[in-house]
C-alpha positions as CSV (number, residue, x, y, z in Angstrom):
1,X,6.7,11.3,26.1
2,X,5.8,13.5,23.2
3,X,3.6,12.8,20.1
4,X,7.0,12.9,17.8
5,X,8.7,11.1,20.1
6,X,6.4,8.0,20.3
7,X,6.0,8.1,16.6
8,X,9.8,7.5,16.4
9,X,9.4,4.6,18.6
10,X,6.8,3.0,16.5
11,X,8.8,3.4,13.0
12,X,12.9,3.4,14.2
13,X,12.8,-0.2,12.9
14,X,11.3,0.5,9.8
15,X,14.3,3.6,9.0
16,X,17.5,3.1,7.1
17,X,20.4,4.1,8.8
18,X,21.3,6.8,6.3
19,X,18.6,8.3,6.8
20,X,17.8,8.6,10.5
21,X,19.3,11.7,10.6
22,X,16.5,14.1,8.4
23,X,14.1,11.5,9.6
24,X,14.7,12.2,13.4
25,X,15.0,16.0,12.3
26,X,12.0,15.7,10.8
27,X,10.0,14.5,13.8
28,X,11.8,16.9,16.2
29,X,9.7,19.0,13.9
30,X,6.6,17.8,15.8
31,X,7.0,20.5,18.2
32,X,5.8,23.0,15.6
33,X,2.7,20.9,15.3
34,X,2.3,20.4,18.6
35,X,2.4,24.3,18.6
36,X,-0.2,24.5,15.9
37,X,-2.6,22.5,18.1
38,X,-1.9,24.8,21.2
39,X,-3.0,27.4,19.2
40,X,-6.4,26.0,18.1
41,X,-7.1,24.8,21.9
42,X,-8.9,22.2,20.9
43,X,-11.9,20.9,22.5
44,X,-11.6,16.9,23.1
45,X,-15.1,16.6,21.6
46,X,-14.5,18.4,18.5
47,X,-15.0,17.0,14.6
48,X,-11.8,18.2,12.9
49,X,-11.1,17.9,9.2
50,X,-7.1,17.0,8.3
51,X,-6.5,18.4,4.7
52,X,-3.5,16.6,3.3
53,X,-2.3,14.2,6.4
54,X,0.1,12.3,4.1
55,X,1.7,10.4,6.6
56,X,0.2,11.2,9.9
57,X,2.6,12.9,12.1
58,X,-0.1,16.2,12.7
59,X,-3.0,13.4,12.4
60,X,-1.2,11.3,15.6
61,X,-0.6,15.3,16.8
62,X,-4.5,16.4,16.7
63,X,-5.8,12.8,17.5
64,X,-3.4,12.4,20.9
65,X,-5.6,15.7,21.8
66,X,-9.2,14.3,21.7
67,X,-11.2,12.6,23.7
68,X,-11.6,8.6,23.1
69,X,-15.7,8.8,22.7
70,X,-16.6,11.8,20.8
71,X,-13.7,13.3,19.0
72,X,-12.4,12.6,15.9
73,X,-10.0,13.4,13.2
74,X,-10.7,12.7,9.3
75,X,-7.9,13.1,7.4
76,X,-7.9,13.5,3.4
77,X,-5.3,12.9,1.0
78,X,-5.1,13.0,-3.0
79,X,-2.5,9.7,-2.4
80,X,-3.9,6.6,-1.1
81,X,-0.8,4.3,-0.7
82,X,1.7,2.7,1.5
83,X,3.4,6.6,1.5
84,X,0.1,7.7,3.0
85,X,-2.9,6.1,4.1
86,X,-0.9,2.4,5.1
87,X,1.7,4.7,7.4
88,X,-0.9,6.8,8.8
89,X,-3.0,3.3,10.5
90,X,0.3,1.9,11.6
91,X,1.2,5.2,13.3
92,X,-2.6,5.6,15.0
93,X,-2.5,1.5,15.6
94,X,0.4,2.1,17.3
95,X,-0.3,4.9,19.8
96,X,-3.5,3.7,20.3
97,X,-5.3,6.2,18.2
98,X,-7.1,4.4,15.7
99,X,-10.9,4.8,16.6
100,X,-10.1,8.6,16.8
101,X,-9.1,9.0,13.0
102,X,-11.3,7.8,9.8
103,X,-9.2,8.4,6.1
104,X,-10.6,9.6,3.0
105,X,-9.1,9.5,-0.4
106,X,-10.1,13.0,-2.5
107,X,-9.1,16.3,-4.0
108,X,-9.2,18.7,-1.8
109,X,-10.6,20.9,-4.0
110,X,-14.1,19.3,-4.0
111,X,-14.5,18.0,-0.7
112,X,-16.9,15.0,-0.1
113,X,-18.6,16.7,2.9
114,X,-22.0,18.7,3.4
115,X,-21.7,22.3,4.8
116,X,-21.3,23.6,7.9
117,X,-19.6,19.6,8.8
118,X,-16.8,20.2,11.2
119,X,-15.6,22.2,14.0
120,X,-11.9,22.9,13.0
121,X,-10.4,22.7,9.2
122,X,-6.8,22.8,9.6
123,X,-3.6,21.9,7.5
124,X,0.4,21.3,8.1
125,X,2.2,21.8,5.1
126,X,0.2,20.3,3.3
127,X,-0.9,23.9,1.2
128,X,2.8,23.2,-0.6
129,X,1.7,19.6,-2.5
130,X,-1.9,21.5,-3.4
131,X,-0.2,23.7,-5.1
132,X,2.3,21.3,-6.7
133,X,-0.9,19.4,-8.2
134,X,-3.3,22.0,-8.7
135,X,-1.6,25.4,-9.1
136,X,-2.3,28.3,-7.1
137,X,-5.8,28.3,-8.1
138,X,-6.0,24.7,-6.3
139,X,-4.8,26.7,-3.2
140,X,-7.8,29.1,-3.4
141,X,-10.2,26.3,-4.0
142,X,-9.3,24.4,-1.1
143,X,-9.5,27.4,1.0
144,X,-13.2,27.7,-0.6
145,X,-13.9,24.6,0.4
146,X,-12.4,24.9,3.9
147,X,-14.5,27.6,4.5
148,X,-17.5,25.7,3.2
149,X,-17.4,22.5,5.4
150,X,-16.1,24.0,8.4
151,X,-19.9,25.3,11.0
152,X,-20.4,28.9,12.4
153,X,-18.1,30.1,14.8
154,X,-16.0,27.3,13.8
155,X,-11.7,27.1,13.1
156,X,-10.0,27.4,9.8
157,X,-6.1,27.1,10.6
158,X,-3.7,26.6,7.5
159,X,-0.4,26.4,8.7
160,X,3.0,25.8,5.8
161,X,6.4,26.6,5.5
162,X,6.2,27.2,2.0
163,X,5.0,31.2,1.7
164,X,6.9,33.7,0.5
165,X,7.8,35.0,3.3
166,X,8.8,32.0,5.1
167,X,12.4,32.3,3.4
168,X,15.4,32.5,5.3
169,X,17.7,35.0,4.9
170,X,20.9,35.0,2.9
171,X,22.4,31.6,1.1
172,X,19.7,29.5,2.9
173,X,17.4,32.1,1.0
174,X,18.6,31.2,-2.1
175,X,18.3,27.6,-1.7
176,X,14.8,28.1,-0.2
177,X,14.0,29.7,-3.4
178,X,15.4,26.8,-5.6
179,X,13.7,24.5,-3.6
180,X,10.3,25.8,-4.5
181,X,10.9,27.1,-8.1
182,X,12.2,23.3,-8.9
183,X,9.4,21.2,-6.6
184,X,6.7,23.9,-7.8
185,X,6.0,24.3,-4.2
186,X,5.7,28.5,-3.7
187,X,2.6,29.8,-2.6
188,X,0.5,32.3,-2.6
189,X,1.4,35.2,-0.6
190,X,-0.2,35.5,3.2
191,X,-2.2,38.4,1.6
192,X,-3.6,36.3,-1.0
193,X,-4.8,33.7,1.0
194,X,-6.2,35.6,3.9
195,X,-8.2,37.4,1.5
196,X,-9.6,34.4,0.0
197,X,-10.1,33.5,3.7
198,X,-12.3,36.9,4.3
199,X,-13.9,36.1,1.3
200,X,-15.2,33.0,3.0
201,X,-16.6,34.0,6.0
202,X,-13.3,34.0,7.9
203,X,-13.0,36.9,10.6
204,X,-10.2,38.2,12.7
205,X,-7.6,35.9,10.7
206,X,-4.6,36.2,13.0
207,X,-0.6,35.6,11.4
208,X,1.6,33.8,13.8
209,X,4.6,32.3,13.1
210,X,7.2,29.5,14.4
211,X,11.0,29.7,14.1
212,X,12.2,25.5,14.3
213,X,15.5,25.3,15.2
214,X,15.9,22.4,13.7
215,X,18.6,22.0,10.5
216,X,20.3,19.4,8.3
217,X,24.1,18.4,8.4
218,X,25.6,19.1,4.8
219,X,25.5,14.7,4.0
220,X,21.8,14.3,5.3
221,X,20.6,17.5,3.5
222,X,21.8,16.4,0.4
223,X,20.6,12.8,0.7
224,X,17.2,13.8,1.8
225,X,16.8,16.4,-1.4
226,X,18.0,13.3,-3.5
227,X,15.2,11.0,-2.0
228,X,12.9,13.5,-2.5
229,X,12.9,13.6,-6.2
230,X,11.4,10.4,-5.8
231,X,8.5,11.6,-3.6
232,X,7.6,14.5,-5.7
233,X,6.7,12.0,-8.5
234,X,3.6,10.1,-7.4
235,X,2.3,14.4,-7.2
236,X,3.0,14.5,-11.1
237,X,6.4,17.2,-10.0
238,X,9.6,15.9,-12.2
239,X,12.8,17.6,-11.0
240,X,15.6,17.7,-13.0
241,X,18.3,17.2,-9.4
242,X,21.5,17.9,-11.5
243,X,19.7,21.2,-12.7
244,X,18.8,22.2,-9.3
245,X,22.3,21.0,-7.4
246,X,24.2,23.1,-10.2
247,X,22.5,26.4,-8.5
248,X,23.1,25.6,-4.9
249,X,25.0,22.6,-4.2
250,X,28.0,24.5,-2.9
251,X,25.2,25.9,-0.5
252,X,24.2,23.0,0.5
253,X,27.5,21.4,0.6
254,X,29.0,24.5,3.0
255,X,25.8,24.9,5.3
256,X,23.6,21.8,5.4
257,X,19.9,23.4,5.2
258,X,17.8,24.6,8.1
259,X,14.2,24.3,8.5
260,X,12.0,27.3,7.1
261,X,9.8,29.7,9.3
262,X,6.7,28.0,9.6
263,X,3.7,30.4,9.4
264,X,0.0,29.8,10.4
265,X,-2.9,31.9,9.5
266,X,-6.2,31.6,11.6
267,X,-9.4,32.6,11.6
268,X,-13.0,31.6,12.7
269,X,-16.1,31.2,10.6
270,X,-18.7,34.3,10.9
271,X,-22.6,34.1,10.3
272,X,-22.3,35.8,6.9
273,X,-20.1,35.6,3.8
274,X,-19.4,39.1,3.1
């Protein structure tokens, strides 16, 4: 049985039944982080730090792939609430994860860790609520401080679905672009980011991507943009909805909404900062 798939065990109770449909969607989506982890090959013994794990789908993900003595995940999160940190242990108390992952509450932007700490930095869409909160500048910080924390010849692997050239093509472009002008949830482009990477001490930074096939029915795409007004709040993002559904509702209402390009930049740490 697959991370995603044992995840859904542990919390179809807990879901409402109109909304089972993006929620199910949504952890179909584990196979792009189970993808993300393939590419890192991780070592069960590694130390890996989690930046953003919200509510600990890629945590479960990473965790399932370490050993139960030495390796371990810490995940960190701005949020520390029942969104977050309380459905992140229920999901590792349930799969039997929970001496594999420690949770810290900070900014990203000035991590609580000494240099040189971990083995593997890495981030799932998590790059999009940075820069909700802190800007783009926030997004350049945190890859500062990736860089920082993360030892010699160690991993730094950001993947999101939020860059500029993650946008699908045509109508679902369009609503892609709405999405992230009204949520503040654009990023940087690749370039940017991988030069702030180099900056770092980051070498041979590779660009891979991962087309989901997943998409949203026209009733559950529109009731999970809804609900997610609502979860943009706690980041400080207010969306005016009836704004936003006046530019693409018909879009939504004719298509649904599918599930962007996801795209991961990677790298490992050099000796020297150049």
């Amino acid at each position: 049985m697959s991370v995603w798939e044992r995840i859904h065990e542990a919390i179809a109770r807990t879901i409402k039944e109109e909304d089972k449909a993006f929620e199910i969607s949504y952890l179909r989506f584990g196979a792009a982080r189970k993808w993300l982890v393939q590419q890192i090959d991780l070592n069960p013994n590694w130390l890996i730090l989690e930046i953003g794990y919200g509510q600990g789908y890629f945590t479960a993900e990473l965790a399932s792939s370490l050993g139960k003595e030495k390796g371990k995940v810490i995940g960190i999160d701005l949020l520390n609430d029942w969104s977050t940190t309380r459905v992140t242990k229920y999901i590792s108390k349930q799969l039997g994860l929970k001496e594999r992952i420690d949770l810290v509450n900070c900014d990203s932007t000035r991590l609580p860790f000494r240099d040189a700490s971990f083995d593997v930095v890495t981030s799932f869409l998590a790059f999009q609520n940075v820069v909700n909160t802190r800007g783009s500048e926030g997004v350049l910080s945190t890859i500062n401080e990736a860089c920082r924390v993360v030892r010699k010849d160690g991993i730094v692997a950001f993947a999101d679905d939020s860059f500029p050239s993650c946008s699908p093509y045509g109508e679902q472009g369009i609503l892609f672009k709405a999405i992230r002008r009204h949520w503040r949830t654009l990023l940087p482009s690749t370039k940017t980011v991988i030069e702030q990477m180099e900056k770092n001490g980051i070498s041979n930074v590779k660009v891979l991507t991962y087309n989901p096939t997943e998409r949203l029915l026209p009733q559950d795409a529109e009731r999970e943009l809804r609900l997610s007004v609502g979860w943009a709040k706690p980041l400080g993002v207010e969306v005016n909805f009836d704004e936003f559904w006046k530019e693409v509702g018909e879009i939504v209402g004719k298509q649904g909404r599918v599930f962007s390009q996801v795209v991961l930049l990677f790298g490992t740490k050099t000796s020297k900062i150049p």
